[in-house]
py3Dmol code that shows the C-alpha trace and the ligand (Angstrom):
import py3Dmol

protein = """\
ATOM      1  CA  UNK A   1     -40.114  26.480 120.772  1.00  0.00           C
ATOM      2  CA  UNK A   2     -40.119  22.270 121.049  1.00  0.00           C
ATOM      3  CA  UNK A   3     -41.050  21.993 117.115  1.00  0.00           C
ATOM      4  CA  UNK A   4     -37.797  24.431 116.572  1.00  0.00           C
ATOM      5  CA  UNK A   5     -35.448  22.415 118.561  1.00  0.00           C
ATOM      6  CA  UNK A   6     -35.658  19.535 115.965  1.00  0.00           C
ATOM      7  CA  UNK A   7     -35.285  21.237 113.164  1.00  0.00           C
ATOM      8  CA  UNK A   8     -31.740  20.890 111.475  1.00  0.00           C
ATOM      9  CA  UNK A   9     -32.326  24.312 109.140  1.00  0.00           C
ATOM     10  CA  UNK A  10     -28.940  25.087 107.802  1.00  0.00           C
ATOM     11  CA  UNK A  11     -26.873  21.987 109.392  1.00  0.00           C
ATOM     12  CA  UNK A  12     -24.613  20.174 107.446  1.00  0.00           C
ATOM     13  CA  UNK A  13     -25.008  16.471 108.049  1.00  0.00           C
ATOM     14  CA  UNK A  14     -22.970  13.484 106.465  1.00  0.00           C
ATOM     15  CA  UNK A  15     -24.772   9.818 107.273  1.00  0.00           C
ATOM     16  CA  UNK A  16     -21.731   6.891 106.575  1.00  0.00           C
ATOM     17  CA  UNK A  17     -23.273   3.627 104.811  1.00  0.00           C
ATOM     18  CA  UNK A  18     -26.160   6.120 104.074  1.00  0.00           C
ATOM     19  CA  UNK A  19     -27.085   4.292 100.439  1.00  0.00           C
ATOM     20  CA  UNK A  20     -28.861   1.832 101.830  1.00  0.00           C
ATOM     21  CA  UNK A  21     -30.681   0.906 104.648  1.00  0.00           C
ATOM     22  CA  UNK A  22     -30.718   2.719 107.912  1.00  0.00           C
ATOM     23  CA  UNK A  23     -28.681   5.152 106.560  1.00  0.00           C
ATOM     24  CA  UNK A  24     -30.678   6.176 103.412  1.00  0.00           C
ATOM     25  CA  UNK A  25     -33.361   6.845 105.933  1.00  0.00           C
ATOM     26  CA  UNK A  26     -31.216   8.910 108.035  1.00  0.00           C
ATOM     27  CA  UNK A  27     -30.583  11.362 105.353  1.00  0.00           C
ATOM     28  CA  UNK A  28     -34.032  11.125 104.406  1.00  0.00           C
ATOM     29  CA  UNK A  29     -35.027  12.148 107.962  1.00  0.00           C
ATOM     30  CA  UNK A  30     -32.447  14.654 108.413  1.00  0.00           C
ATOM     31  CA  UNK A  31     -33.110  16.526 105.045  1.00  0.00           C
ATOM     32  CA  UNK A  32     -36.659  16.384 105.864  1.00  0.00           C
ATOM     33  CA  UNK A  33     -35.771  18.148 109.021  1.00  0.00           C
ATOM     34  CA  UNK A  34     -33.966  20.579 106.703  1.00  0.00           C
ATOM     35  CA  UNK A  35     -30.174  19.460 106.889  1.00  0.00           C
ATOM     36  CA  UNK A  36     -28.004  19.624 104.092  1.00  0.00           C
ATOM     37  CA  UNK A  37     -27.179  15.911 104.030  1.00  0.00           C
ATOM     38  CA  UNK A  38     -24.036  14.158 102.299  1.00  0.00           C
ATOM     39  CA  UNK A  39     -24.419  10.439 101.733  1.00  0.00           C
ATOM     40  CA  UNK A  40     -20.841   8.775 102.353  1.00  0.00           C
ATOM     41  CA  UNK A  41     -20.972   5.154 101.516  1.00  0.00           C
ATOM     42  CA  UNK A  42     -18.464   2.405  99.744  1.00  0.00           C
ATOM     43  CA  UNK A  43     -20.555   2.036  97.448  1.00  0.00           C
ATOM     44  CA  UNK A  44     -20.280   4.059  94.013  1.00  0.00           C
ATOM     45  CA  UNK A  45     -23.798   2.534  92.426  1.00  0.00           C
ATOM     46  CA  UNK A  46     -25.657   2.149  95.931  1.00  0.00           C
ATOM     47  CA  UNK A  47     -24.842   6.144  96.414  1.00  0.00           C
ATOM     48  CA  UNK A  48     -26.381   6.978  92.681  1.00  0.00           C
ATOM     49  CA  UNK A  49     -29.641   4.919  93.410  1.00  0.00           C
ATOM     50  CA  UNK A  50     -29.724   6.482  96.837  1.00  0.00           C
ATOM     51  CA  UNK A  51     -29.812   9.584  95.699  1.00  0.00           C
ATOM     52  CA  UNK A  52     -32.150   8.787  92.908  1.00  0.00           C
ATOM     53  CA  UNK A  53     -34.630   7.418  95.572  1.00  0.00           C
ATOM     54  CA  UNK A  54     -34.267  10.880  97.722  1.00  0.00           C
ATOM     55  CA  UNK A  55     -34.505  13.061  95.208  1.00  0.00           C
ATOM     56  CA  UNK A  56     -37.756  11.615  93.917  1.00  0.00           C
ATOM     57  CA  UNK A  57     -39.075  12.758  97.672  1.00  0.00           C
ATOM     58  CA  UNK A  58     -37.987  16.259  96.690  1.00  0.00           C
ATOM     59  CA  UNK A  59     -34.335  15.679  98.763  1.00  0.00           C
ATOM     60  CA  UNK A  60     -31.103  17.167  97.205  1.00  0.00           C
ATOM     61  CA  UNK A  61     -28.433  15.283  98.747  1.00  0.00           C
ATOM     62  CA  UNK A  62     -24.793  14.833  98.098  1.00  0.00           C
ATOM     63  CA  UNK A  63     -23.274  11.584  97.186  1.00  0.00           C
ATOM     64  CA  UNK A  64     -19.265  11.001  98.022  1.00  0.00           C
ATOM     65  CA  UNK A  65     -17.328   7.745  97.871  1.00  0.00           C
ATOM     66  CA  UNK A  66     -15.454   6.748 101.124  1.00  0.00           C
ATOM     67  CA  UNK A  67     -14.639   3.300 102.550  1.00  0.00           C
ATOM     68  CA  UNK A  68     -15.071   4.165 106.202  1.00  0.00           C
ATOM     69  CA  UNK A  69     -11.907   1.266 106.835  1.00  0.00           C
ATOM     70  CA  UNK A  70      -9.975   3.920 104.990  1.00  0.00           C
ATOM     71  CA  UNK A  71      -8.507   6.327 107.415  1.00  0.00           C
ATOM     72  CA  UNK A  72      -6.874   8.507 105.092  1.00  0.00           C
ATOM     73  CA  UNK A  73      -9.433   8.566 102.938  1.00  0.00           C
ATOM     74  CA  UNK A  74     -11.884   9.385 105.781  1.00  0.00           C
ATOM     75  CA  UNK A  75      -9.377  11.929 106.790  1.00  0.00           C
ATOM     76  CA  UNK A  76      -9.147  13.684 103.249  1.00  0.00           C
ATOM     77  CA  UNK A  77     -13.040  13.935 102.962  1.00  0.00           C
ATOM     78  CA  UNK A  78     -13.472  15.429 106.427  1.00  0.00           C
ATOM     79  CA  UNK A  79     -10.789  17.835 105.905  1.00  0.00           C
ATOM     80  CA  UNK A  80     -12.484  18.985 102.312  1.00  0.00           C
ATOM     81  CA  UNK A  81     -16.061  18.816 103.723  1.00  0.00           C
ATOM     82  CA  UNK A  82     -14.375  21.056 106.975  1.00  0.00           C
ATOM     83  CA  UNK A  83     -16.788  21.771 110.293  1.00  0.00           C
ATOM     84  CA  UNK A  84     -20.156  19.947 109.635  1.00  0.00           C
ATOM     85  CA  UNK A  85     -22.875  20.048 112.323  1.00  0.00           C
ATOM     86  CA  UNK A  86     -24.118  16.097 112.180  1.00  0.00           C
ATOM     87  CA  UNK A  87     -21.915  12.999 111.827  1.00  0.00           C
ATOM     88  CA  UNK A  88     -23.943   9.850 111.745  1.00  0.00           C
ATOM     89  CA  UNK A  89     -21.429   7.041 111.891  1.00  0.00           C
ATOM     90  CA  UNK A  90     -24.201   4.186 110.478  1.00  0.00           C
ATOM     91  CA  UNK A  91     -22.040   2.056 108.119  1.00  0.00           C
ATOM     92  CA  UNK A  92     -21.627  -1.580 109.367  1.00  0.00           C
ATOM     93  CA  UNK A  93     -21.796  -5.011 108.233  1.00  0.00           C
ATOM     94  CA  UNK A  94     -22.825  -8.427 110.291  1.00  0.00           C
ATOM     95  CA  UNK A  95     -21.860 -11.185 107.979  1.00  0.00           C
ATOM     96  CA  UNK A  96     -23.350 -14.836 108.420  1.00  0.00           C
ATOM     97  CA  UNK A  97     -23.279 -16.572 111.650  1.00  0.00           C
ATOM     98  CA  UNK A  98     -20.171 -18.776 112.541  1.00  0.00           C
ATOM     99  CA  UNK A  99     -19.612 -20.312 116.411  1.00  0.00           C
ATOM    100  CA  UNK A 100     -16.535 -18.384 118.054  1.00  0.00           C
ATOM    101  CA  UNK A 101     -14.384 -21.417 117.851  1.00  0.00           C
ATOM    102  CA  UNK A 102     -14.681 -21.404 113.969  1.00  0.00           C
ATOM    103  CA  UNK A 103     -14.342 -17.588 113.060  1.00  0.00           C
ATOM    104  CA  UNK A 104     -11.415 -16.766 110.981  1.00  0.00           C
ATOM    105  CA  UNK A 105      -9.036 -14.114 111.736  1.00  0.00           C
ATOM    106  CA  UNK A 106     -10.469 -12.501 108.263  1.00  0.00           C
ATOM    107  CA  UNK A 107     -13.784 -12.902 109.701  1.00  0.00           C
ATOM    108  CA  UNK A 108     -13.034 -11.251 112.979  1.00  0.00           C
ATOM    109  CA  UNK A 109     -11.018  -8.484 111.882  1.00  0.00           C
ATOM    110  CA  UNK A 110     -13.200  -7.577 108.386  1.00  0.00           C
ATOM    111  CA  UNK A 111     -16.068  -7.052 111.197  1.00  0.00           C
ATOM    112  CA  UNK A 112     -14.329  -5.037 113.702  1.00  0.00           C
ATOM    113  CA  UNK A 113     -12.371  -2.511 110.947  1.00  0.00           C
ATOM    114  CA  UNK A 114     -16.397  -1.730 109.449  1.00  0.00           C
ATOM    115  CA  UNK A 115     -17.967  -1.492 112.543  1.00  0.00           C
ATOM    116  CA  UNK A 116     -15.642  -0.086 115.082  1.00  0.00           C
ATOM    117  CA  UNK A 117     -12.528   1.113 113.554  1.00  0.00           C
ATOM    118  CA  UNK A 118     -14.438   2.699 110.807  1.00  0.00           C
ATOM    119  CA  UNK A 119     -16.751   4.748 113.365  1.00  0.00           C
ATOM    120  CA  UNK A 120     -13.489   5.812 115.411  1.00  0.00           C
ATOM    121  CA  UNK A 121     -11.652   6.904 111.682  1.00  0.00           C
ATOM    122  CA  UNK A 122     -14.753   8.595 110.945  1.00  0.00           C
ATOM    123  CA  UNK A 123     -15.575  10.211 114.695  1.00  0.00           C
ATOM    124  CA  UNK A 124     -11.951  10.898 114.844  1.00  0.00           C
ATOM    125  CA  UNK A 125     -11.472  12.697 111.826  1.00  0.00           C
ATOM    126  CA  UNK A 126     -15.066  14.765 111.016  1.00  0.00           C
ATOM    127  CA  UNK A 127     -14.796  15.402 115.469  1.00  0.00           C
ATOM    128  CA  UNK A 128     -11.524  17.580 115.070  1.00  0.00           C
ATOM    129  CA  UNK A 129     -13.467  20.062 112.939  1.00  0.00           C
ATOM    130  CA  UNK A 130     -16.175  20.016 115.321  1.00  0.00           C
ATOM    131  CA  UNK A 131     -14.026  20.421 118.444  1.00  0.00           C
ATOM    132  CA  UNK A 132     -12.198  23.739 116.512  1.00  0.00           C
ATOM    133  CA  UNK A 133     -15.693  24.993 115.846  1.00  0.00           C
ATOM    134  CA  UNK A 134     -16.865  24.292 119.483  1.00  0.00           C
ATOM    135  CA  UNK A 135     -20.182  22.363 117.895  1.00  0.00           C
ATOM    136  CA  UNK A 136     -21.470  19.080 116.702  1.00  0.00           C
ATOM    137  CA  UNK A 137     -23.463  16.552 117.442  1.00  0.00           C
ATOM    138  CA  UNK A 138     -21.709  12.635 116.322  1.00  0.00           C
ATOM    139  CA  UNK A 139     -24.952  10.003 116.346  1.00  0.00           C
ATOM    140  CA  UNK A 140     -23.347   6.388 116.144  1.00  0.00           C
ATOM    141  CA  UNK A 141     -25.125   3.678 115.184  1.00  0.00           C
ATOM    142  CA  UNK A 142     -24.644   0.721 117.849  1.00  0.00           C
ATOM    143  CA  UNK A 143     -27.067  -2.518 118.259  1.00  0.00           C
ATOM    144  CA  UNK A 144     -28.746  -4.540 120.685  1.00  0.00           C
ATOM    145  CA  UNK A 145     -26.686  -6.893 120.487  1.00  0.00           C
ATOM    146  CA  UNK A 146     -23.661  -4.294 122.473  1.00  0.00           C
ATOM    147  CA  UNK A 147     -25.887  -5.059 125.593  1.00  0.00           C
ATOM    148  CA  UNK A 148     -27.536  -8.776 125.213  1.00  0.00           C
ATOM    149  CA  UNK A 149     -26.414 -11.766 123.749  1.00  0.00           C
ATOM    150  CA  UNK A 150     -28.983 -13.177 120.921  1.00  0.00           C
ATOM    151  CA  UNK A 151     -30.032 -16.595 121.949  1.00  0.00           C
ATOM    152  CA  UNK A 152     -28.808 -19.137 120.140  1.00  0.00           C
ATOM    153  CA  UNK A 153     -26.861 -16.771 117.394  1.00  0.00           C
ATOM    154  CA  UNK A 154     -23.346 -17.318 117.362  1.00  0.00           C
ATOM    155  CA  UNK A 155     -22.367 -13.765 116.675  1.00  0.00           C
ATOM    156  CA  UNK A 156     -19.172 -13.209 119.205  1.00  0.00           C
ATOM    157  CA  UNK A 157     -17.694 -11.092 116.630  1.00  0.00           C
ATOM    158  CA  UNK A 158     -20.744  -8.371 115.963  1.00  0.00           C
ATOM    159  CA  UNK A 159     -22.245  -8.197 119.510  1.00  0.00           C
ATOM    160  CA  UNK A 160     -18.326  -7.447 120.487  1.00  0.00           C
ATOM    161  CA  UNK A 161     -18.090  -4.504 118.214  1.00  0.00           C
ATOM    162  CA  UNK A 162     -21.260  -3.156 119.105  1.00  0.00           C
ATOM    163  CA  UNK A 163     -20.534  -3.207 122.500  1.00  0.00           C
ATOM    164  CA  UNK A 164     -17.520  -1.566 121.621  1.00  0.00           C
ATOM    165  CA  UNK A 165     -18.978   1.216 119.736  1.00  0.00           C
ATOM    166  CA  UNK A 166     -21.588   2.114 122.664  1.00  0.00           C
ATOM    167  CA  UNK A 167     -18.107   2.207 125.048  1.00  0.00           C
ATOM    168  CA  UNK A 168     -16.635   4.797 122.335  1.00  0.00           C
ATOM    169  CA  UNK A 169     -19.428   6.691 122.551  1.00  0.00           C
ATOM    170  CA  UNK A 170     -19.373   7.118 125.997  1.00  0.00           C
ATOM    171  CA  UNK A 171     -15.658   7.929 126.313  1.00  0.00           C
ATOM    172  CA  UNK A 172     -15.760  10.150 123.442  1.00  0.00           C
ATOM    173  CA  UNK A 173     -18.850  11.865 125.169  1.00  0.00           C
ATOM    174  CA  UNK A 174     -17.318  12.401 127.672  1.00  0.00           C
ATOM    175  CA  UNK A 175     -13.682  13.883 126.392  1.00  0.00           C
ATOM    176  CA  UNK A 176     -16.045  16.167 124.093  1.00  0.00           C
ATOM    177  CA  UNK A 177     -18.503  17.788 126.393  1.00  0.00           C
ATOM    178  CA  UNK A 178     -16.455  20.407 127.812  1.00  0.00           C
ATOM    179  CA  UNK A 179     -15.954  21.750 123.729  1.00  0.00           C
ATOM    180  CA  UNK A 180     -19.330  21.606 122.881  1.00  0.00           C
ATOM    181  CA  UNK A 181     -19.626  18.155 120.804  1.00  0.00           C
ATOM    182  CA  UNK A 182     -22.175  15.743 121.812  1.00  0.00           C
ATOM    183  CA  UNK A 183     -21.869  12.026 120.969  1.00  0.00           C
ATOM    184  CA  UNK A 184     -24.926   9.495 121.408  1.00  0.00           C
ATOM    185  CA  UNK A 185     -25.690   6.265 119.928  1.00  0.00           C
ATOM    186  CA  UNK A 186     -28.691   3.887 118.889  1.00  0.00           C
ATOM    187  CA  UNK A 187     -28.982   0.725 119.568  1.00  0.00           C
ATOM    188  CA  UNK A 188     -31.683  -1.041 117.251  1.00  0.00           C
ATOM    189  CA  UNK A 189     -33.261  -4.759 117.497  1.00  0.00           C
ATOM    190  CA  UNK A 190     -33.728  -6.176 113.993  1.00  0.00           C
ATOM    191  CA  UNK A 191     -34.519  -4.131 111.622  1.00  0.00           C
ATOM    192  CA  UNK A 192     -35.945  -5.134 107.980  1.00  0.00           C
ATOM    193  CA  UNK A 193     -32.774  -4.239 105.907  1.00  0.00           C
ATOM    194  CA  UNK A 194     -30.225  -6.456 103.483  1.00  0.00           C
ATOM    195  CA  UNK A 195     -28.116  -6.838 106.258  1.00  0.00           C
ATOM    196  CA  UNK A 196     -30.390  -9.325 107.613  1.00  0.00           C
ATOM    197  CA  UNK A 197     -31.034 -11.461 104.536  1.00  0.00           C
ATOM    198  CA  UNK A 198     -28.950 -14.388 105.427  1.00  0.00           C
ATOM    199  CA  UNK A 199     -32.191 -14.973 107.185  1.00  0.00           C
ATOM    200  CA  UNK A 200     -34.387 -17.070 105.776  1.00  0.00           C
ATOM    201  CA  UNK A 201     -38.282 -15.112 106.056  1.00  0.00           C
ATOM    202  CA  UNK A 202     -39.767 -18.629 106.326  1.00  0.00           C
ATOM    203  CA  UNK A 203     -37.099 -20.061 108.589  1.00  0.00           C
ATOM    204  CA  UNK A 204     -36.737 -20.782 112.531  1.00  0.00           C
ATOM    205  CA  UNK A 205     -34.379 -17.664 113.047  1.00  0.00           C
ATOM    206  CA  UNK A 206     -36.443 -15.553 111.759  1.00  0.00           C
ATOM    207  CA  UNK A 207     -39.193 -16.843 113.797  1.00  0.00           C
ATOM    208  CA  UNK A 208     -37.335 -16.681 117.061  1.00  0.00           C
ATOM    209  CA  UNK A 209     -36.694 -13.021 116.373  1.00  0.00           C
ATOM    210  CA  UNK A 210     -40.776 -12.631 116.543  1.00  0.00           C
ATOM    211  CA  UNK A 211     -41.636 -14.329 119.035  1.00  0.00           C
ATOM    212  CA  UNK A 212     -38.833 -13.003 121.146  1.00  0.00           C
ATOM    213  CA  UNK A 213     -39.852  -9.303 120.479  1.00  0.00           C
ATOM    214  CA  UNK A 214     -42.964  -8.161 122.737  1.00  0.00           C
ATOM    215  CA  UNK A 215     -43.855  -6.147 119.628  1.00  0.00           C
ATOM    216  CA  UNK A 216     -43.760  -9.252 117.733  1.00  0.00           C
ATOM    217  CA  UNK A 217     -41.848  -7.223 114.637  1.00  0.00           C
ATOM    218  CA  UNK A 218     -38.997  -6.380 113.178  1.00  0.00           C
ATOM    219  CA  UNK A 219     -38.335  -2.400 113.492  1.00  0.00           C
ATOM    220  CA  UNK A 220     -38.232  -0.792 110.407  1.00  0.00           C
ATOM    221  CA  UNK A 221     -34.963   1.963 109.194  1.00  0.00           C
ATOM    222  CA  UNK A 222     -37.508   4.926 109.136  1.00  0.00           C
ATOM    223  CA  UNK A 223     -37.945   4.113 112.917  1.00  0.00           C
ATOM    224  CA  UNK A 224     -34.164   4.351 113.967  1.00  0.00           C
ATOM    225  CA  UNK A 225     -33.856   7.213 111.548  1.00  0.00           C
ATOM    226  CA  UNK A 226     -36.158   9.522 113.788  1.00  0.00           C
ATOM    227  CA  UNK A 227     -34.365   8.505 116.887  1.00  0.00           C
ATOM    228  CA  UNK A 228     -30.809   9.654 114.995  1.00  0.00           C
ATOM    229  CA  UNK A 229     -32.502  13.174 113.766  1.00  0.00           C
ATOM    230  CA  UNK A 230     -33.521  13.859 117.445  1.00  0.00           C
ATOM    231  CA  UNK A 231     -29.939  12.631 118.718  1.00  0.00           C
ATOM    232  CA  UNK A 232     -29.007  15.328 116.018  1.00  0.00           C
ATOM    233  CA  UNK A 233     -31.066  17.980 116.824  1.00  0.00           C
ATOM    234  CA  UNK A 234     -30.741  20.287 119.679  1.00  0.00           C
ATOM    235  CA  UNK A 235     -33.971  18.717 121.298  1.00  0.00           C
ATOM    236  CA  UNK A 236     -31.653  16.510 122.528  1.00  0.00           C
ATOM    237  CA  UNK A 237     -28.859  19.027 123.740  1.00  0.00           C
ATOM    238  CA  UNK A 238     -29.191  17.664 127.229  1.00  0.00           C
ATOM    239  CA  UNK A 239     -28.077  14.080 125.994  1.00  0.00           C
ATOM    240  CA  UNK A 240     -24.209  13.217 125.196  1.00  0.00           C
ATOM    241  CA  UNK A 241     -22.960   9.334 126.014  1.00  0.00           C
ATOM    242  CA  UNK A 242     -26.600   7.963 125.718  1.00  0.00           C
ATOM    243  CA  UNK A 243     -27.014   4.746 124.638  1.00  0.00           C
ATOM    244  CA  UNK A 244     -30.951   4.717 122.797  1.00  0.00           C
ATOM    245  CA  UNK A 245     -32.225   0.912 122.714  1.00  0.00           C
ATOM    246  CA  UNK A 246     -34.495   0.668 120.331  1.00  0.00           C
ATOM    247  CA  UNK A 247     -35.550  -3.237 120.620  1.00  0.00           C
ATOM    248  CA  UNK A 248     -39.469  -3.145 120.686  1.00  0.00           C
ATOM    249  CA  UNK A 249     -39.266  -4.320 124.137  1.00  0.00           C
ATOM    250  CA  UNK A 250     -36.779  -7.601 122.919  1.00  0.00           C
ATOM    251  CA  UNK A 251     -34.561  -6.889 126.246  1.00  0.00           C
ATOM    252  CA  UNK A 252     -37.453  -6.744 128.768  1.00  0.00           C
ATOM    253  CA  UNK A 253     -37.803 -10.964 128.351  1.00  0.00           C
TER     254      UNK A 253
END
"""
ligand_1 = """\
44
NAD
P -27.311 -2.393 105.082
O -26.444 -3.541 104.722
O -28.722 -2.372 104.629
O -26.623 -1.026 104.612
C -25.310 -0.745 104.992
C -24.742 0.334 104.105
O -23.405 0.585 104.580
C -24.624 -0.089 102.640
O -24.996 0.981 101.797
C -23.137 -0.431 102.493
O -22.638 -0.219 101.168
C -22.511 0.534 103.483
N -21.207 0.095 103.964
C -20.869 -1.137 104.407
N -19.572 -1.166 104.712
C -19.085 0.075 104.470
C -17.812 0.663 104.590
N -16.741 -0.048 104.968
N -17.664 1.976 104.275
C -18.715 2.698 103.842
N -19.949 2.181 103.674
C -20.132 0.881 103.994
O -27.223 -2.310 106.674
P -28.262 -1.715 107.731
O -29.127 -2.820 108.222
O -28.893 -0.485 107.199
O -27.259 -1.390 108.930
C -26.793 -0.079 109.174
C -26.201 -0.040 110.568
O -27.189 -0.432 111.516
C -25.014 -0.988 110.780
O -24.061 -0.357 111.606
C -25.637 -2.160 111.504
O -24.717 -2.883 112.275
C -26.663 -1.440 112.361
N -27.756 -2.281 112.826
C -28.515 -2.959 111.953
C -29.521 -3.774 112.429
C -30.384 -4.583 111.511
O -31.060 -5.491 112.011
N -30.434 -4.306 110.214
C -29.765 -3.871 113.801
C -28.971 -3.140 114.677
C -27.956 -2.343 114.166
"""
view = py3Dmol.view(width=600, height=400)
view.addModel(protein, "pdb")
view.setStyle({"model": 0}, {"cartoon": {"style": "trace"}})
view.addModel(ligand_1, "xyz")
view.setStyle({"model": 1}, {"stick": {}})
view.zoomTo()
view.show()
């Protein structure tokens, strides 16, 4: 009975930003569990080799452009895709690190349309067909850095829309119970993907991400991508407006 309630047989699943990165392993994870996964990213050429790299693992998954900024584009692919089961909402970008007096409207705004409006187009859009089938489960992809502040990183304008996308979670969570669509989030430390690479691997920052993780690692996507399948499955049907941290213990210091 347990081993059934994470399996996704016959769900349709569609993983934003799922190219590359944590996403790719998301619809690695959730086709392993036996969705039928869709790979949404902005990326025309990341989506190809993404699919390339799945299908090598004996994973059939479908590839569709979308800009997750794009609200009626995010609206027309929801609308021809119609009810699907699992929404992960995992696109988002970080860019370099700039003190809060120095960010530039650009900057600011470029960061909060990925990460935040893009998960509320996306949430907004895919959850109508969920609410008018009275099922889904949305699995958002939040940070660490929603709840704690890294120490010294100026990042004012990531940690604020993180913390922003573990709020939507919660209030969507809660307007979406009652009609049967759950909507939990993960919140991962650092984990080893491109979007860190403005990191230098030799360098002090990278360091101070070490020795300020009790694990002493970074967490790798395949680790966040089993949290998201169980968020997906119905193993976790008791759970709607959870926040997962994932941080190897980084918080507890
Ligand atoms: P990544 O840069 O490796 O991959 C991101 C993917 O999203 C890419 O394929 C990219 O093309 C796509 N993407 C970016 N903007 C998009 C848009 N506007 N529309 C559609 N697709 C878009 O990043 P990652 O490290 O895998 O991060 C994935 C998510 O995890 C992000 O939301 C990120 O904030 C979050 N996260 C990452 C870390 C980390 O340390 N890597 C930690 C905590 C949370």
């Amino acid at each position: 009975m347990y081993l059934e309630r994470l399996k996704l047989t016959g769900r349709r699943a569609l993983v934003t930003g799922g190219a590359a990165g944590i996403g790719l392993a998301c619809a690695e994870a959730l086709a392993e569990m036996g969705a039928h996964v869709t790979i949404a990213d902005r990326d025309e050429t990341a989506i190809a080799a993404g699919q390339a790299a799945l299908s090598s693992k004996g994973y059939a998954v479908d590839g569709i452009g979308m800009d997750v900024t794009d609200s009626a584009r995010v609206t027309t692919v929801a609308d021809q895709l119609g009810a699907i089961d699992i929404l992960v909402n995992n696109a988002g970008i970080a860019r370099s690190e700039t003190p809060a007096e120095d960010v530039a409207d650009e900057h600011w705004l470029n960061v909060l349309d990925v990460n935040l409006n893009g998960t509320f187009w996306c949430a907004r859009a895919f959850g109508r067909h969920m609410l008018a089938a009275g099922k889904g489960a949305i699995v958002n992809v939040g940070s660490m850095s929603g709840f704690i502040v890294n120490r010294p990183q100026p990042q004012s304008y990531y940690n604020a829309s993180k913390a922003a996308v573990h709020q939507l979670t919660k209030s969507l969570a809660a307007e979406w119970a009652p009609r049967g669509v759950r909507v939990n989030a993960v919140a991962p430390t650092y984990i080893n993907t491109v979007l860190n690479s403005f990191a230098d691997r030799e360098g002090e920052m990278y360091k101070r991400w070490i020795d300020g993780t009790p694990q002493g690692r970074l967490g790798e996507p395949e680790e966040v991508a089993s949290i998201v399948a169980f968020l997906a499955s119905d193993a976790a049907s008791l759970m709607t407006g959870s926040i997962v941290l994932a941080d190897g213990g980084y918080s507890c210091w």
